[in-house]
Structure formats: structure tokens, C-alpha cells
N, C-alpha and C positions, 0 to 999 in steps of 0.2 A: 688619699684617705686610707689610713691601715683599719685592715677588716679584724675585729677579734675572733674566737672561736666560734663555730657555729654548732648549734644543740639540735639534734629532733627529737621531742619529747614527745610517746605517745603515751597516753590517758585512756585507760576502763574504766567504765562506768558499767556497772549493773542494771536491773530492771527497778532494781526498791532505790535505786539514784534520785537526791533530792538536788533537781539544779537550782539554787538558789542567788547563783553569780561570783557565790565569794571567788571561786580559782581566777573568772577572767577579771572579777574587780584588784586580784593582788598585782595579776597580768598588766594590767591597765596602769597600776604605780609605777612598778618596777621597768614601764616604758619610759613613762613619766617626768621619771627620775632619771632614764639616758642608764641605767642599771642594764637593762636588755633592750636590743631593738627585736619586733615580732616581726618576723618576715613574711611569714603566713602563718594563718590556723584555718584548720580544718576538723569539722565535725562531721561526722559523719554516725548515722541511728540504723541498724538494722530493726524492719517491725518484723510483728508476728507472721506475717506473710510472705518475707522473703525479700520484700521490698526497701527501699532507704530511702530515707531522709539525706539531706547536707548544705552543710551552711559554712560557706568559705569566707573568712575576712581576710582581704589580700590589700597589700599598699602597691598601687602598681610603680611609685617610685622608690619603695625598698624593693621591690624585685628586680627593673632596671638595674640601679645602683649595686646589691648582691650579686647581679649577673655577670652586672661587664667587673669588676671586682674579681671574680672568682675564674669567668674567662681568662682574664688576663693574665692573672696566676697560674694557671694552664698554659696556655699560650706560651708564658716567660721559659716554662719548664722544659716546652718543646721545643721551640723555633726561637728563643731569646727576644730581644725587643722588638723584633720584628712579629713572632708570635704572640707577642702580649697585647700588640693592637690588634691583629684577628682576632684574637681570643676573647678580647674586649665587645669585639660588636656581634660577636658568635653567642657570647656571654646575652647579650640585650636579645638578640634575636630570638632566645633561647624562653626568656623569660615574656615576651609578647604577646603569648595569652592572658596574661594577668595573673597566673597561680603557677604554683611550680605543680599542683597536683592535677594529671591530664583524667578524662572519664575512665581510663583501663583501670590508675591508681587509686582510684576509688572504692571503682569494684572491688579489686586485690582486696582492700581494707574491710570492707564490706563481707568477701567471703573468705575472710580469716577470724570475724566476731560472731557469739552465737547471737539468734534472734532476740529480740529485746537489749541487745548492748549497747553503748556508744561508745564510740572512740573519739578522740579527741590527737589531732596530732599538733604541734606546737612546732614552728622551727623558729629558732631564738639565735642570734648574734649576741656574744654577752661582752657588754662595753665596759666593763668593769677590770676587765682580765686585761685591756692595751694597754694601759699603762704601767702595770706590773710586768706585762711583757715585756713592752719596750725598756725598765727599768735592768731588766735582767741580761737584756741584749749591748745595753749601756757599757753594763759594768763589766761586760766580757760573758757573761753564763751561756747555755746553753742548754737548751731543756733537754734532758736526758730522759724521762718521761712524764706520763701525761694521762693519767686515767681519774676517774670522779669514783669516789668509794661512797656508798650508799648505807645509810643508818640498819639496812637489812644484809650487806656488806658482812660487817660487825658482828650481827646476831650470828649470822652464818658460821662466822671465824670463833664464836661462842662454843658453838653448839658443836663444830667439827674439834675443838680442845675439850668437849664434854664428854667424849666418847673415846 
């Protein structure tokens, strides 16, 4: 199976945050539609005491499957086909918890946001992008690079020609 790009998207949310569902119901389409596979999300609440909140939605067979996948791709890099099968069951082993996020990564998250914030972390495969891959690899290309430019990107590239 070719794995596409993989994303980690994190999300602030403030204290005046109205969660109302629209991000994980766009989430929940763009699954849907085979657009992005959600490999995990993580929410995680700092309160007013220090304390957290967290709410994980994990697929334990996208985590599986991402594992031994990404193992293996490891593995090939090191040891060739012989390390793509370690790498493969190193991959699954790796992922056996059920989350890729262990209780330290949490915390980390937890005390990098101020009290009252949330974060939100997304890790997304985007299936959209294989087949343009593969079409590029077809025809002979080869990606020379490979960055996402951001509509704040732009303003930035504005405001640095404004001065």
C-alpha cells in the first residue's frame, strides 16, 4: 500500500473558544471522502489549576498499518529488504499502545500552553497527494521540493516588500 504525506497539525484554542464541532465535523468529511486518513487526534485542556483535561480518538488499525508502513520504510533505508521486515513489526510494536502520544507527550503539550488553552493535535496522512505522486514519478519527475506556504505565508511576504 503507498503511504502519502503525513501532516501534524496543532491547533490553539483560547479561553473565549466556542467549540461548536464545525473543525472535527470538516475533519470527519474530508475522512470520509478518503481526502485524509486521521491517524490520531489529540486534545488536550490546560484548567485554571494546572491541571488537564485529554481526549484521544485513536483507530488502532490506522496506527498498526502507519506503523508497520513507516517501520518498514526505515528499515529499507537501513538494512534493505531484510530491514524493511524488522522495521515492519518494530513499526506495529511501536504503535501497541493504541496512540502514538505516550503520558510524558502530553504533559510536554500541556506545559507548553497557558492555563485555560487547548490544543488540539491532528496527525493526518493526506490521500489525495498519491496519486499525483505517483503520476510524477510515472512520468520520470522528481520532487525537488516540497514545503506548504500558508495564506499568513503571503501576508508576511507583503508586509516584508512594504517596508
Amino acid at each position: 500500500m503507498a503511504m502519502g504525506p503525513v501532516q501534524v497539525l496543532v491547533i490553539g484554542y483560547g479561553e473565549d473558544a466556542a467549540f461548536k464541532g464545525e473543525a472535527l465535523a470538516e475533519l470527519k468529511k474530508l475522512r470520509d471522502a478518503d481526502i485524509v486518513r486521521v491517524i490520531d487526534l489529540l486534545v488536550v485542556h490546560k484548567n485554571a489549576d494546572g491541571s488537564i483535561d485529554k481526549v484521544e480518538i485513536s483507530d488502532t488499525d490506522e496506527l498498526n498499518e502507519l506503523g508497520a508502513i513507516a517501520g518498514a520504510l526505515i528499515g529499507f533505508g537501513a538494512a534493505g529488504e531484510e530491514g524493511a521486515l524488522a522495521g515492519a513489526e518494530a513499526g506495529v510494536e511501536a504503535m501497541a499502545e493504541g496512540s502514538m502520544f505516550d503520558e510524558q507527550q502530553v504533559w510536554y503539550i500541556a506545559d507548553a500552553i497557558p492555563e485555560g488553552m487547548t490544543a488540539a493535535i491532528a496527525v493526518l496522512e493526506h490521500h489525495w497527494a498519491i496519486p499525483l505522486r505517483n503520476a510524477i514519478m510515472k512520468s520520470g519527475g522528481v520532487a525537488l521540493a516540497d514545503e506548504w506556504i500558508h495564506p499568513r505565508d503571503l501576508v508576511a511576504l507583503g508586509l516584508e516588500a512594504a517596508e
